[in-house]
N, C-alpha and C positions, 0 to 999 in steps of 0.2 A: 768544463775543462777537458781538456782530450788529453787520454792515458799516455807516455811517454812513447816510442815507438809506434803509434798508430797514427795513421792517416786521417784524415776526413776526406771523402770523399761522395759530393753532393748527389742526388739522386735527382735523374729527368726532372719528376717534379717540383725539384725544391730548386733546381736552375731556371725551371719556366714559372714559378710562381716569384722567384725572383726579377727574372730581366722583365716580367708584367710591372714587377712597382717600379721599376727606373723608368720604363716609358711612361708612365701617367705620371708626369708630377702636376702638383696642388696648384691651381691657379693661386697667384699670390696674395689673391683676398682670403682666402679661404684659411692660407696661412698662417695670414695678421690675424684673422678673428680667433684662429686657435691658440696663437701663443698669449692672445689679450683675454680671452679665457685660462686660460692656466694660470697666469698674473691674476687673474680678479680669484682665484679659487685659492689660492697659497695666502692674497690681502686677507679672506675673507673672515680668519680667524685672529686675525690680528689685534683684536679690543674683544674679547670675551668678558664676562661677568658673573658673578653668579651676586643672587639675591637672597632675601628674609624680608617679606615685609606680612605687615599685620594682611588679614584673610579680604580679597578684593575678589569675587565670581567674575568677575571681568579681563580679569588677567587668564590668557588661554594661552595653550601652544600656537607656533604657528600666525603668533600675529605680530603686528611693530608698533611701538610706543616711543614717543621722545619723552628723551632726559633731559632736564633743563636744570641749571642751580648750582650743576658738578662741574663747571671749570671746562680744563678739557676732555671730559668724559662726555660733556652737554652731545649730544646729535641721537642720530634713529638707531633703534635698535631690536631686533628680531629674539623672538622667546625662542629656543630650540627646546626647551623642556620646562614643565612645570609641573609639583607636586601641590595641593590644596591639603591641609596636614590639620586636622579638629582631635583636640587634645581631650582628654574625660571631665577634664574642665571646665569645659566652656572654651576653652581657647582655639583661633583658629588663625592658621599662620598661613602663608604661600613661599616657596622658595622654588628655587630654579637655575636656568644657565640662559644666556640670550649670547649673542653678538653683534657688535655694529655693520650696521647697514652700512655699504659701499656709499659713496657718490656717485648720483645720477639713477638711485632707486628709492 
């Protein structure tokens, strides 16, 4: 915000670092693919989950498993995080957070 009674007043460099970005603009592919990136990054957290299931060494970060059986939950879904959790028991649990995989990955 600028203080009541003062100016702005640009400096050489911030009017030439300026009129540089009005002359190049984005070829129009370049712009689709960015605004179809920002659309798939805002989708992408859109079905999160989180889990508990009994102790599986196979479930890791970082990888995609399909859910099948849940309705509309069923499709692919990415681990973002996993804990392997061995209780003094004997018991051993996994829980975590994943999210579903986009269309077309």
């Amino acid at each position: 915000m600028l203080d009541e009674g003062r100016t702005f007043a640009p400096t050489p460099s911030t009017t030439k670092s300026y009129s540089k970005i009005l002359a190049t603009p984005k070829p129009a592919k370049a712009t689709k693919r960015q605004a179809t990136a920002q659309v798939r990054e805002k989708n992408k957290h859109e079905w999160i989950c989180k889990f508990d299931f009994v102790g599986n060494t196979k479930l890791i970060a970082s990888s995609t498993y399909m859910v099948t059986g849940c309705g509309v939950y069923d499709g692919k879904y990415y681990i973002d995080e996993i804990s392997h959790i061995m209780s003094g028991d004997g018991g051993y649990t996994v829980s975590g957070t994943a999210h579903r995989v986009l269309a077309g990955y």
